[in-house]
Z-matrix of the N, CA and C atoms (Angstrom, degrees):
N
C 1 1.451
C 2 1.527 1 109.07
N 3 0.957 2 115.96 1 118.58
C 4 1.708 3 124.07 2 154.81
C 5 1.559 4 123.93 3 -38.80
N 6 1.410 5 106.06 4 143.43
C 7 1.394 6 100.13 5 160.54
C 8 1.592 7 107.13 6 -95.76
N 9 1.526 8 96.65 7 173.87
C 10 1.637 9 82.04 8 147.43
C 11 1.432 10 134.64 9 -123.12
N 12 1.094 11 123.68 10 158.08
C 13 1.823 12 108.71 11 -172.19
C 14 0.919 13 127.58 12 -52.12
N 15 1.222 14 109.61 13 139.23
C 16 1.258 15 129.34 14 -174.31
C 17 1.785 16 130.18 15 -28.19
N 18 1.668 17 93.29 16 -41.68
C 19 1.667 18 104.37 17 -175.91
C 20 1.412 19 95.98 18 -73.58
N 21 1.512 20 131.45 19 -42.58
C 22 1.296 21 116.50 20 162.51
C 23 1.287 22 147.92 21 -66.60
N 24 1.422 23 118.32 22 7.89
C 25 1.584 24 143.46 23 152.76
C 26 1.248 25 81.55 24 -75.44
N 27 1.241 26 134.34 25 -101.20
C 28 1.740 27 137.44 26 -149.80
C 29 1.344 28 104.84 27 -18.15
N 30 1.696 29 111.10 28 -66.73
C 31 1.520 30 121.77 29 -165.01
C 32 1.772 31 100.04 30 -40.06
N 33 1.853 32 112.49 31 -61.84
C 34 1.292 33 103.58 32 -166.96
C 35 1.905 34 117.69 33 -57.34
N 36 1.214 35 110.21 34 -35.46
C 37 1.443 36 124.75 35 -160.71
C 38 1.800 37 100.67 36 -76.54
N 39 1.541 38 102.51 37 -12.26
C 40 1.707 39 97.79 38 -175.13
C 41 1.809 40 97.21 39 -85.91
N 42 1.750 41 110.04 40 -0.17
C 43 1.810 42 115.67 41 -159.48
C 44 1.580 43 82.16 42 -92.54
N 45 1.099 44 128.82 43 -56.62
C 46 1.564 45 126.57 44 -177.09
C 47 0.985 46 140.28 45 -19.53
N 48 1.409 47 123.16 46 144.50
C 49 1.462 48 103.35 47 179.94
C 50 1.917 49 114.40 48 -98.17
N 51 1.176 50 103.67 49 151.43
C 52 1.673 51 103.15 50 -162.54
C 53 1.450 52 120.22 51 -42.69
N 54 1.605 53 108.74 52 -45.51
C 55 1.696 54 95.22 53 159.88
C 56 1.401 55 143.32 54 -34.01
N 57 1.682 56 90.63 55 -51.88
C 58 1.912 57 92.86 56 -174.43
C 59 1.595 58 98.83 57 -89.93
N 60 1.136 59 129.80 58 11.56
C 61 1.296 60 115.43 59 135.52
C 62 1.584 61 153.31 60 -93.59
N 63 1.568 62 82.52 61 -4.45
C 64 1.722 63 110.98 62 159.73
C 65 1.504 64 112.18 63 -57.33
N 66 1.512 65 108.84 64 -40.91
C 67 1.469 66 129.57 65 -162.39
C 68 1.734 67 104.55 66 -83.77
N 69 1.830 68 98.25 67 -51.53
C 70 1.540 69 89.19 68 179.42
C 71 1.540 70 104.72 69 -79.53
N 72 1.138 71 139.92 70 47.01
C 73 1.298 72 120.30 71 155.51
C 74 1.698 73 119.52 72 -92.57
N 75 1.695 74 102.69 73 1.16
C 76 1.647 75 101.99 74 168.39
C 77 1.664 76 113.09 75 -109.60
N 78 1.576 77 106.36 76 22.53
C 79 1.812 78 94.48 77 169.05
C 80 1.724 79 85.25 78 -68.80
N 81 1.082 80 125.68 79 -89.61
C 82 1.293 81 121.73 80 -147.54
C 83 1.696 82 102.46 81 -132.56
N 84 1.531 83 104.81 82 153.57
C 85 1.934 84 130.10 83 -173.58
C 86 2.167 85 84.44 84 -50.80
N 87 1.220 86 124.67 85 -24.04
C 88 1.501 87 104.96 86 -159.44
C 89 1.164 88 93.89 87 -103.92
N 90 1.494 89 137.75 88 -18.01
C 91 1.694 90 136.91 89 176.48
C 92 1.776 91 87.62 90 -65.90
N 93 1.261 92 95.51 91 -76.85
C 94 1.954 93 95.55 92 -158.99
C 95 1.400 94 98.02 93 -45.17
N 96 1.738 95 118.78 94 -54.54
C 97 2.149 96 83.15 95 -170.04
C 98 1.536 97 117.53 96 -54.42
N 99 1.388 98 108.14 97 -26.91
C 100 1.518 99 106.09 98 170.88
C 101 1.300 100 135.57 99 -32.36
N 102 1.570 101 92.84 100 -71.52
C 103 1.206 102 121.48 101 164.04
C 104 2.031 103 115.08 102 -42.52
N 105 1.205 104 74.30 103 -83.49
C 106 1.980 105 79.35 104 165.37
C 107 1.388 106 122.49 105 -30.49
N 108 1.726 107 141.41 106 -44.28
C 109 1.365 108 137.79 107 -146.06
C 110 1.628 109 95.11 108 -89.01
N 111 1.496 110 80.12 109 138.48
C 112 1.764 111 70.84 110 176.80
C 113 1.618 112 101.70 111 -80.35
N 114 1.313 113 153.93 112 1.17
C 115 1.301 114 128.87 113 135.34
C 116 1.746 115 111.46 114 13.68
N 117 2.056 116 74.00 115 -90.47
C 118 2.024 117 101.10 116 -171.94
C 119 1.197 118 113.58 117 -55.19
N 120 1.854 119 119.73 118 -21.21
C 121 1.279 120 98.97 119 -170.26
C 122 1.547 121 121.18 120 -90.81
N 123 1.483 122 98.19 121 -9.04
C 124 1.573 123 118.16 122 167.50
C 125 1.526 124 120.54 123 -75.20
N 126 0.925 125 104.85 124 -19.32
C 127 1.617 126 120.51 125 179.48
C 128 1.515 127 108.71 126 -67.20
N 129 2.042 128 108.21 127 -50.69
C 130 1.104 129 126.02 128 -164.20
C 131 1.645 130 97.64 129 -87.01
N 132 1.361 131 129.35 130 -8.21
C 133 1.264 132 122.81 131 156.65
C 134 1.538 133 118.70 132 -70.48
N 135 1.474 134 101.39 133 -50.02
C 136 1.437 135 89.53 134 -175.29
C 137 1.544 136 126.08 135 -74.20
N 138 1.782 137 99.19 136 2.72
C 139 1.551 138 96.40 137 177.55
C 140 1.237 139 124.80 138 -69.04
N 141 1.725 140 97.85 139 -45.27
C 142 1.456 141 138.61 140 -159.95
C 143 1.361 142 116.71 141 -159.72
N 144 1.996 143 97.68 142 86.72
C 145 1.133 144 86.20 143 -173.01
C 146 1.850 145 132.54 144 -70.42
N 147 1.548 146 97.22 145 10.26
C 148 1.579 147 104.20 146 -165.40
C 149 1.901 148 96.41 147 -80.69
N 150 1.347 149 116.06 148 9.25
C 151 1.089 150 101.63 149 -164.27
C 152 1.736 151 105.12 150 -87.12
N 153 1.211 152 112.21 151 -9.98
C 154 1.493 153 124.70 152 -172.34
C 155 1.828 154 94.76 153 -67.46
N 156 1.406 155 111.11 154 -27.37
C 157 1.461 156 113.35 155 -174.45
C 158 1.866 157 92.54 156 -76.74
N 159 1.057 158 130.30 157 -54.76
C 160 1.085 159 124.97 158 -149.24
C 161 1.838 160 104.88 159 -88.66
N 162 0.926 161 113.36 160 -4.66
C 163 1.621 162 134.55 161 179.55
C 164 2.166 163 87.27 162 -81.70
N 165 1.118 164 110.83 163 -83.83
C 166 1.586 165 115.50 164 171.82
C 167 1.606 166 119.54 165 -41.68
N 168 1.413 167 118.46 166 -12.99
C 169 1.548 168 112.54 167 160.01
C 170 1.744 169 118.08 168 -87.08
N 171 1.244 170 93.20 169 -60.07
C 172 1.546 171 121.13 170 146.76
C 173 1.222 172 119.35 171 10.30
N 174 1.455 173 150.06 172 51.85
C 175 1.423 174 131.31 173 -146.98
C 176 1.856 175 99.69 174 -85.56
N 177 0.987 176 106.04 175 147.08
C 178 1.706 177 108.90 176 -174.25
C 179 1.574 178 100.78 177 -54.27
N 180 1.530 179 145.44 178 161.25
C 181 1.087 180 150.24 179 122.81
C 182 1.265 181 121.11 180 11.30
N 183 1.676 182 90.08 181 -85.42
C 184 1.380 183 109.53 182 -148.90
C 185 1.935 184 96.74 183 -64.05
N 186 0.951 185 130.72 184 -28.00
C 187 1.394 186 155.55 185 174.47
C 188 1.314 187 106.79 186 -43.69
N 189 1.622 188 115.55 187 -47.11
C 190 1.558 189 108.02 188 -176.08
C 191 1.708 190 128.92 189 -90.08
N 192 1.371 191 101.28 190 134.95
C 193 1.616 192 95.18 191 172.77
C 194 1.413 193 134.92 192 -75.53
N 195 1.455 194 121.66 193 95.64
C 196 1.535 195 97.29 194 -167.94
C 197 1.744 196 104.30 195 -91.99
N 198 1.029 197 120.28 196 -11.40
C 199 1.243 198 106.26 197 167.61
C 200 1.464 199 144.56 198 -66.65
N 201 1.789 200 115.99 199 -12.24
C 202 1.188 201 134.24 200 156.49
C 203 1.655 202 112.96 201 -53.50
N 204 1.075 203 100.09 202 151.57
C 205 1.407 204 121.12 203 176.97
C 206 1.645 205 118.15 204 -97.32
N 207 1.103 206 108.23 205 117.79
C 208 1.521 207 113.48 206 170.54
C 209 1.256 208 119.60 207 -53.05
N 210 1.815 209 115.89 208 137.20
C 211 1.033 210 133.74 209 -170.87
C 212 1.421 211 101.98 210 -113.52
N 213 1.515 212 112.49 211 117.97
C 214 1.571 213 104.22 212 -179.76
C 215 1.532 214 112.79 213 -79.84
């Protein structure tokens, strides 16, 4: 099976919404720098610029604990 190139991953991943690209930054080391460069992240401004709001809710990954236990 083929992939497909790369610039055509970008195109779809710039359609996303900022969460599930929080998430895809662990398919693979070349999604997250993607994701990461501000290149992409300028791209994703000029798509939508409301995304700068949703980037600032957005808490990074590496940031969250999933191993804590919920406190009701």
């Amino acid at each position: 099976m083929e992939s497909l190139p790369h610039d055509v991953v970008e195109l779809i991943l710039e359609r996303l919404a900022v969460k599930a690209l929080m998430r895809f930054k662990c398919v693979s080391k070349q999604w997250k720098t993607t994701i990461e460069s501000e290149y992409f992240k300028q791209r994703l401004l000029i798509r939508d610029p409301s995304v700068l709001l949703q980037v600032l809710v957005v808490p990074p990954t590496h940031e969250i604990d999933h191993t804590r236990e919920r406190v009701p």
